[in-house]
N, C-alpha and C positions, 0 to 999 in steps of 0.2 A: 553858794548856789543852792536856792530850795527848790526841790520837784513835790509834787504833789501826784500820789497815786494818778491820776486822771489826766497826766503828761502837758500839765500849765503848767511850764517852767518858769523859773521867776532867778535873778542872782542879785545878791546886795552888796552892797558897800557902802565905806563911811567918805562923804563927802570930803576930800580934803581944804575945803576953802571956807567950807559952815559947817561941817565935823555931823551936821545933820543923815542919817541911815537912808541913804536909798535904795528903794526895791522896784526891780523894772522888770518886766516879761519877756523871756528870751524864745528863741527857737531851738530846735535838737540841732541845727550847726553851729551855732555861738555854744550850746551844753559841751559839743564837743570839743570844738575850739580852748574851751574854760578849763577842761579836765586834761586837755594836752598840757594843758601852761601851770599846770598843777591845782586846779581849784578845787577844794575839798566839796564833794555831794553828796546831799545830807538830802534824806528824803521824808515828809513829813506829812500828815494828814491835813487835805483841802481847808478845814476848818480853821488852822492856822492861820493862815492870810487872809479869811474872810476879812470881809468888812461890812459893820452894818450901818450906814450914814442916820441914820435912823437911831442908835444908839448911843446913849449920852455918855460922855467923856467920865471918868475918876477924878473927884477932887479930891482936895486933902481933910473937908469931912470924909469923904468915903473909907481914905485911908485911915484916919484916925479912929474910925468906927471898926473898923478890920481890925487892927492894932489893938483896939482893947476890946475887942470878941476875945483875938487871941488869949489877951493876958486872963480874961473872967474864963474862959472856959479849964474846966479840969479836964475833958476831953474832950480832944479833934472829933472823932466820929460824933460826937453830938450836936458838933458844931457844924457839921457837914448835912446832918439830916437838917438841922431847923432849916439849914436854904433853902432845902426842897420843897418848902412847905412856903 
């Protein structure tokens, strides 16, 4: 179950028929409900669950570019500032 500061509940689970992650929007009596029956609540900053449709997916150039930032850089913090830029 994720809550997000600003009390948009949300709980997930893994489909059992397409193993696919679903995350669906709850109310504080399903939260309750979910915490009686033992559901662990984990609380998380809104920006988590955003979504930006507008924002283009990861391929496996993007990873493979991440991947070897990683391997070139002799440090993370340098590699952190060039993002910024």
């Amino acid at each position: 179950m994720l809550v997000s500061p600003v009390a948009e509940a949300r709980y997930r689970y893994t489909c059992p028929d397409c193993l696919d992650l679903i995350i669906k929007p709850t109310t504080d009596r399903a939260v309750s409900m979910l915490r009686t029956a033992g559901a662990r609540l984990v609380l998380v900053p809104a920006e988590v669950v955003e979504h930006d449709p507008a924002a283009r997916a990861l391929n496996d150039n993007d990873l493979a570019a991440f991947t070897q930032a990683l391997q070139d850089s002799d440090n993370l913090a340098d590699l952190a500032a060039s993002a910024d830029h």
